[in-house]
C-alpha positions in Angstrom: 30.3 -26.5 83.5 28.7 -26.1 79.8 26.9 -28.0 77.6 25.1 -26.4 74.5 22.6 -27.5 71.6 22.9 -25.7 68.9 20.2 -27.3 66.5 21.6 -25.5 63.0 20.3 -28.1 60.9 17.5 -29.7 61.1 16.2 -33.0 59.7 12.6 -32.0 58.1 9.7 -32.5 60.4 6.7 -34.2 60.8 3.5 -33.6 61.7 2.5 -33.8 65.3 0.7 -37.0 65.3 0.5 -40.6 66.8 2.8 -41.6 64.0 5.1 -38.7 64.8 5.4 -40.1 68.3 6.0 -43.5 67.1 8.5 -42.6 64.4 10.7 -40.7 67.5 10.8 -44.0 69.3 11.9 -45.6 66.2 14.6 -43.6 65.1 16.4 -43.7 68.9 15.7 -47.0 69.0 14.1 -46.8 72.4 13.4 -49.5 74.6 9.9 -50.6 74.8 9.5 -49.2 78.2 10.1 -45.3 76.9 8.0 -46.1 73.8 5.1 -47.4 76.2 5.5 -44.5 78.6 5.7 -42.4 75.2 2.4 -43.7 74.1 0.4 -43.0 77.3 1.3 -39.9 77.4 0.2 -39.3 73.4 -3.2 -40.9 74.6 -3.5 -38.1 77.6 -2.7 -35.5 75.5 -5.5 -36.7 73.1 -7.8 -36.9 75.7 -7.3 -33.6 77.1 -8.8 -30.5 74.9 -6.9 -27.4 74.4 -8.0 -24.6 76.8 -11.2 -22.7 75.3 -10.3 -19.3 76.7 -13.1 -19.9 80.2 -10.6 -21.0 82.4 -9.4 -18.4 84.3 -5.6 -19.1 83.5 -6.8 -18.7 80.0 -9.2 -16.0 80.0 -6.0 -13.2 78.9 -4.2 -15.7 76.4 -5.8 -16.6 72.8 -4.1 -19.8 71.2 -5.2 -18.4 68.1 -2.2 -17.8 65.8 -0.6 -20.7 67.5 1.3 -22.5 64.7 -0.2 -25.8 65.6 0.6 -27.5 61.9 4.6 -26.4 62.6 7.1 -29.4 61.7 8.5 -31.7 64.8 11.8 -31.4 65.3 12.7 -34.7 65.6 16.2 -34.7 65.3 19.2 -32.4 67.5 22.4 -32.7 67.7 23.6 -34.5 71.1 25.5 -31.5 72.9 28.9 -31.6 74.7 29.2 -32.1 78.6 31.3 -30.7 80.7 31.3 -32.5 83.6 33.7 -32.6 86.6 35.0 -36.2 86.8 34.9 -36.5 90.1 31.0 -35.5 90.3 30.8 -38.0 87.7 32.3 -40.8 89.8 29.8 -39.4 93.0 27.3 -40.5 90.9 26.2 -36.9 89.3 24.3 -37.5 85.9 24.2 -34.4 83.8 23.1 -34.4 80.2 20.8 -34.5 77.4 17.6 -36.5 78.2 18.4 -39.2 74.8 22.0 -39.5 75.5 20.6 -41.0 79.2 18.3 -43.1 78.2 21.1 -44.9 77.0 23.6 -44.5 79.6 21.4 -44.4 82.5 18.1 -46.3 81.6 17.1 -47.3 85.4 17.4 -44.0 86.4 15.3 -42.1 83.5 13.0 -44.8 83.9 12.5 -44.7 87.6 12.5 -40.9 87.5 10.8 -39.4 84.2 7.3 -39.0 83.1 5.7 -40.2 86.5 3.9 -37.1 88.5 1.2 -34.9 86.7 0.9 -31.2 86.7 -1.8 -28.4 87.2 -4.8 -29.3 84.8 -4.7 -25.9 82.8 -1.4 -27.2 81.8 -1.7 -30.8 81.6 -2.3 -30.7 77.8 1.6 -29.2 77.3 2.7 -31.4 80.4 1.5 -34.4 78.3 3.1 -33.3 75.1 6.1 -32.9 76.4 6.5 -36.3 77.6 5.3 -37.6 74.7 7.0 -35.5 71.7 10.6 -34.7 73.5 13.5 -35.1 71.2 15.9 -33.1 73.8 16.1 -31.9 77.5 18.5 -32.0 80.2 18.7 -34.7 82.9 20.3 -33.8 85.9 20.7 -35.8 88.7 22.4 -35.1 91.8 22.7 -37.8 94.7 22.4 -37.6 98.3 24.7 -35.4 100.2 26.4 -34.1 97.0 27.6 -30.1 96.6 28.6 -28.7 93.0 30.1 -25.5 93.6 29.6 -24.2 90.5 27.0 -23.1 88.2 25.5 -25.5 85.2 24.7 -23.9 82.1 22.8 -25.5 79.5 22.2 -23.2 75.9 19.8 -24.4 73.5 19.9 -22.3 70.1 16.6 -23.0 67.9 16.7 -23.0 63.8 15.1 -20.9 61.9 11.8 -22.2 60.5 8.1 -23.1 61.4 8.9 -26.0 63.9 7.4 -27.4 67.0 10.2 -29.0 69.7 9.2 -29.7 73.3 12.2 -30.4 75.4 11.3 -32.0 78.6 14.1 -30.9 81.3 14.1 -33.0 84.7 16.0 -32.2 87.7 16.4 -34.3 90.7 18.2 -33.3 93.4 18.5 -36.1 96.8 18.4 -35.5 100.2 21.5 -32.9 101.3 22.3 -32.6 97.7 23.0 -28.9 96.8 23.0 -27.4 93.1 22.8 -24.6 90.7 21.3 -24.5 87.1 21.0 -22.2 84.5 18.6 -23.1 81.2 19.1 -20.7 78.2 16.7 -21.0 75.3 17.5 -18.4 72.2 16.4 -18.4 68.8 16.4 -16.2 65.5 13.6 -13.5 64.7 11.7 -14.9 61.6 9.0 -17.9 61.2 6.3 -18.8 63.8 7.8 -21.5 66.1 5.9 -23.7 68.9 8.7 -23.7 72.4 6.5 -25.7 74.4 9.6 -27.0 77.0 8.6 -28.3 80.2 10.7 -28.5 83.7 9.9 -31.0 86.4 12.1 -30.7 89.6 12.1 -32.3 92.6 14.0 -31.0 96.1 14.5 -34.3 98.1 14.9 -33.6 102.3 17.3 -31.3 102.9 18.5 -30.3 99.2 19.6 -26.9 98.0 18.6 -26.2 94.9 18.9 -22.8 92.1 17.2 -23.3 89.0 17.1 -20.4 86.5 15.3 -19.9 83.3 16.6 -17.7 80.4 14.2 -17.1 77.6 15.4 -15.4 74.4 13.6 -16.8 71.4 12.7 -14.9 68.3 10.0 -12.5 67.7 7.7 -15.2 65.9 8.0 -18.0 68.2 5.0 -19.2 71.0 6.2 -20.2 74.1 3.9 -22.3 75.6 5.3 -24.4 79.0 4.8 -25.7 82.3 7.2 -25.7 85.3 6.5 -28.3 88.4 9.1 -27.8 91.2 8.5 -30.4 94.6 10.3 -29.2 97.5 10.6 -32.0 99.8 11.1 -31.8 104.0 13.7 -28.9 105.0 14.7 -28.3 101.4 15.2 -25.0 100.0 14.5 -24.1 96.3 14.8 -20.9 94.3 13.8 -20.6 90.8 14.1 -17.6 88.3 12.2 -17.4 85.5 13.6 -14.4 83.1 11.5 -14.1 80.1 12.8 -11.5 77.1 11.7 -12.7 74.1 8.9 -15.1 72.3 6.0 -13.2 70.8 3.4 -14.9 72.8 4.4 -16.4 76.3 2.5 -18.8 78.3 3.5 -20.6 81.4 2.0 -22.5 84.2 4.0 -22.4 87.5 3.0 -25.8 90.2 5.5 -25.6 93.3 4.2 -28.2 95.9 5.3 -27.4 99.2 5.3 -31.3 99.9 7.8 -31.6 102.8 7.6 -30.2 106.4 9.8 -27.2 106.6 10.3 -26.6 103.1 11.4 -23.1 101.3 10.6 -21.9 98.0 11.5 -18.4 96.4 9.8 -17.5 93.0 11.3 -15.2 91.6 10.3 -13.8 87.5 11.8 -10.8 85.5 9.8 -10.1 81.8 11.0 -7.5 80.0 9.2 -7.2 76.9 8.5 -4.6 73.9 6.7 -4.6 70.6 3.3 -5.9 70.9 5.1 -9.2 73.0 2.5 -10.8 75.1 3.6 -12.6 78.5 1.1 -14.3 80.7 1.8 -16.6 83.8 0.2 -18.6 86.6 1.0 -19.9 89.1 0.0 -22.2 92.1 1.9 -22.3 95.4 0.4 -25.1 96.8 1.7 -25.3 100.9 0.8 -29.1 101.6 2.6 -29.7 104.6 3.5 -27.7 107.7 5.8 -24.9 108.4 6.1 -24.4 104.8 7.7 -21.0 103.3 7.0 -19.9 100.3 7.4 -16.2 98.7 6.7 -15.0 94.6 8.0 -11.9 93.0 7.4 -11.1 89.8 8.4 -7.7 88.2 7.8 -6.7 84.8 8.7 -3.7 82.4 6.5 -3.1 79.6 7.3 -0.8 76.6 5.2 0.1 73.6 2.2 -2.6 73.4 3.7 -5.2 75.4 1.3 -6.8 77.8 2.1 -9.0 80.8 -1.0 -11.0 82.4 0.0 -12.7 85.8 -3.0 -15.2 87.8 -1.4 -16.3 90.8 -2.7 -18.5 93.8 -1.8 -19.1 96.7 -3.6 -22.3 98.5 -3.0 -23.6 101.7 -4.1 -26.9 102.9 -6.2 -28.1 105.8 -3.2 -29.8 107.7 -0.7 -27.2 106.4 -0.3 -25.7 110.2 2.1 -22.6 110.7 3.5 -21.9 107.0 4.2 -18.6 106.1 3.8 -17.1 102.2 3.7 -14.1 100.3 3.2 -13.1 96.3 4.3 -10.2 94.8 3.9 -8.8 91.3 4.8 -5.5 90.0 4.8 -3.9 86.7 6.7 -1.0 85.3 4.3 0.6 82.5 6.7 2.6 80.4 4.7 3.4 77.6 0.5 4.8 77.6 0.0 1.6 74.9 1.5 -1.0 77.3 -0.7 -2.6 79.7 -1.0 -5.2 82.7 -3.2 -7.4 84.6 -2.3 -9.0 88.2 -4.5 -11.1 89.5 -3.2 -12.1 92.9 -5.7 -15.3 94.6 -5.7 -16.7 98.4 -7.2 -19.8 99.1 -6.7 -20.6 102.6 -8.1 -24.1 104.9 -6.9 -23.3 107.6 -6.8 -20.3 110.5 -3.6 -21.6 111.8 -0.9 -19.5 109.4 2.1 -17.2 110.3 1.4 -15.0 107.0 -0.3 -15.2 104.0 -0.4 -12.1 101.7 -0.2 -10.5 98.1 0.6 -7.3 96.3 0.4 -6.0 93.1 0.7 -3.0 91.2 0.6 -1.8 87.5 1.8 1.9 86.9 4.3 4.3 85.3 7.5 5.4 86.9 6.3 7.7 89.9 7.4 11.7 88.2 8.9 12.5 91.8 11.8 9.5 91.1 12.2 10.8 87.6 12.4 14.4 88.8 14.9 14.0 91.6 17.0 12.0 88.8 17.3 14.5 86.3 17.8 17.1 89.1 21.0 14.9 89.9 21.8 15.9 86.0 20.3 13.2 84.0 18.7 12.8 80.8 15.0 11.6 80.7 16.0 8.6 79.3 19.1 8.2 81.4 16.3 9.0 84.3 14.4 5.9 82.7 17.1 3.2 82.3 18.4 4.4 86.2 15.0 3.8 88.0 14.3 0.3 85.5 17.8 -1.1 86.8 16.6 -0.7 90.4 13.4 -2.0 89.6 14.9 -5.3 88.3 17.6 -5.3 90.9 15.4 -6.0 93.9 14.8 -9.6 92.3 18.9 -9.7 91.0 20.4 -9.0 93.9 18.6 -12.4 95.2 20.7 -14.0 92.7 23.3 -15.7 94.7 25.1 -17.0 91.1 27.1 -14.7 89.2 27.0 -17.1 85.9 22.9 -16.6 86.2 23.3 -13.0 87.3 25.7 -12.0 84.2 23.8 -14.2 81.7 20.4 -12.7 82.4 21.6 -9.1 82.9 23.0 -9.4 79.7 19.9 -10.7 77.9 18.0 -7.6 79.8 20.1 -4.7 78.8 19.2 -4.3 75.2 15.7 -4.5 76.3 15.9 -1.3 78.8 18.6 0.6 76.5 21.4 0.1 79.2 24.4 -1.1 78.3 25.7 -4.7 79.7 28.6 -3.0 81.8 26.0 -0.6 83.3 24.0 -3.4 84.3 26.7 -5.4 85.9 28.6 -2.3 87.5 25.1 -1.7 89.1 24.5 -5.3 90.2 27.8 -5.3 91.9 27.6 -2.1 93.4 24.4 -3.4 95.0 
């Protein structure tokens, strides 16, 4: 099940202003609720500064070179969905976040733009709800299973121009679900991605959420995630980042429910003088919580990949477990990295808290014993990057998200696609 935006043509912008925000509302013909909720959120984001490089999630990102005066996109095309009837008829909403609003206006209302986000992101949270013109809505009810993977492709112009989708996934208790985000766009102007994702795991939900990032080599990507993961759900998020000049995201996963399981897993591949920085929080609230990060990254040329990521565990969180896990592949003497692995823990009664990280170049003993099995250096390389990457793959349980971000990786390592896949199904 597809659905695509492919934004070719775009209307010309406007500046990203209160009259901007307005003019949005205007032109859908919102109702007034939207174009109230629209306007508190353009008052939060004017009263929240832009990060001044002291806070320690922004200490290794500059906003300098940002293209803050880039056009809105104010207008896209409404994409096609492909939509099972029968989920349609269980009560499954899936679609773009305007085409809702009209068909679904209780449930948008009742579910979007109501919970907040970590405060070193709360400026992009805010403009996001306030400056969307596109996102996907998915809504999945109470004890219903789609068995197959949804795929949602979003193809940016070229051009200097600012568009903040705002995605929002809901999942209800029992409910079980798969979805794949792709985001491309062509190598050119600067361009401000600043897309946001709020999900939320009701009791007892399964839920796969993958992120695909492929923009061109002048765009900023500048986003939040906030994933909930409610009492007995399970939730596994991927967040594959290949292209964007600059990269900036703030992960929130609130471990809100008793029993709850979250996997984070990330993949950056990046080359050039590409810059990639998360953060994240995994915040276990309530008790006999699970939650596990890892992040791997491999860096050619002057790439640099910056991860800050804490782990907190509440006062009455009694008997969670967690773990985070970042490792970098240096595979060039210019590229560089910097994990910064935090615990903040309340209370003594835990099964496991822990972090590693490492930054290094392929260990000379695996790239000997490589080429003594009669390959190339290179072909030494690509071998030892492939297994790198797959120990985060092969948690992939979706061959859709596993082809589509193997695919997106394999011009970055110089492996071909088939090697890739042959490798990911041999494992």
């Amino acid at each position: 099940m597809t659905t695509g935006t492919d934004i070719a043509a775009p209307p010309r912008g406007s500046a990203l202003d209160a009259g901007a925000i307005a003019a949005i509302s205007e032109r859908q013909d919102e109702p007034d609720w939207l174009r109230d909720l629209r306007g508190h959120w353009w008052r939060r984001v004017e009263g929240t500064p832009w990060p001044t490089g002291q806070e320690e999630e922004w200490r290794r990102t500059s906003l300098e070179g940002l293209p803050r005066d880039a056009d809105l996109l104010t207008e896209a095309p409404l994409p096609a969905h492909d939509l099972d009837p029968r989920l349609a008829e269980a009560g499954v909403v899936f679609g773009d976040l305007r085409d809702v609003v009209g068909s679904h206006p209780d449930l948008v209302r009742r579910l979007v733009g109501q919970r907040q986000t970590l405060s070193a992101h709360a400026r992009s949270w805010a403009l996001a709800h306030a400056a969307w013109t596109g996102g996907t809505f998915l809504y999945v009810p109470a004890g219903v299973s789609i068995d197959t993977t949804l795929f949602v492709h979003n193809q940016l112009p070229d051009g200097e121009l600012a568009w903040f989708p705002l995605t929002v996934v809901v999942a209800e208790e029992g409910s079980d679900v798969s979805l794949l985000e792709e985001v491309s766009g062509p190598d050119g102007n600067a361009a401000w991605y600043g897309g946001v994702l709020d999900l939320v795991a009701g009791p007892g939900a399964r839920v796969r959420y993958a992120n695909l990032q492929r923009l061109g080599e002048g765009a900023w990507n500048i986003g939040a995630k906030r994933v909930e993961v409610g009492q007995d759900a399970e939730v596994t998020t991927l967040d594959a980042q290949v292209g964007s000049s600059v990269t900036k995201v703030g992960l929130d996963v609130r471990m809100a429910g008793k029993g709850g399981t979250s996997r984070l897993l990330g993949l950056l591949a990046a080359g050039g003088k590409q810059h990639i920085d998360i953060d994240s929080v995994q915040d276990l609230i309530a008790s006999h919580t699970t939650s596990d990060l890892l992040y791997l990254s491999a860096l050619y040329d002057e790439a640099r990949a910056a991860f800050y990521g804490v782990t907190r565990v509440e006062r009455e969180a009694k008997g969670t477990s967690s773990y985070q896990e970042c490792r970098n592949l240096l595979l060039s003497p210019n590229a560089g990295a910097e994990p910064i692995p935090v615990l903040e823990i309340e209370t003594n009664d835990i099964l496991r808290c822990g972090h590693g990280a490492t930054a290094g170049a392929i260990d000379p003993v695996q790239r000997f014993y490589a080429q003594t099995r009669g390959l190339t250096a290179d072909e030494a390389e690509r071998m030892i990057v492939r297994g790198f990457f797959e120990q985060v793959v092969s948690q992939v349980n979706s061959e859709t998200i596993r082809q589509r971000v193997l695919s997106a990786l394999a011009p970055r390592i110089g492996a071909s696609e088939d090697d890739l896949l042959t490798g990911a199904v041999a494992a």
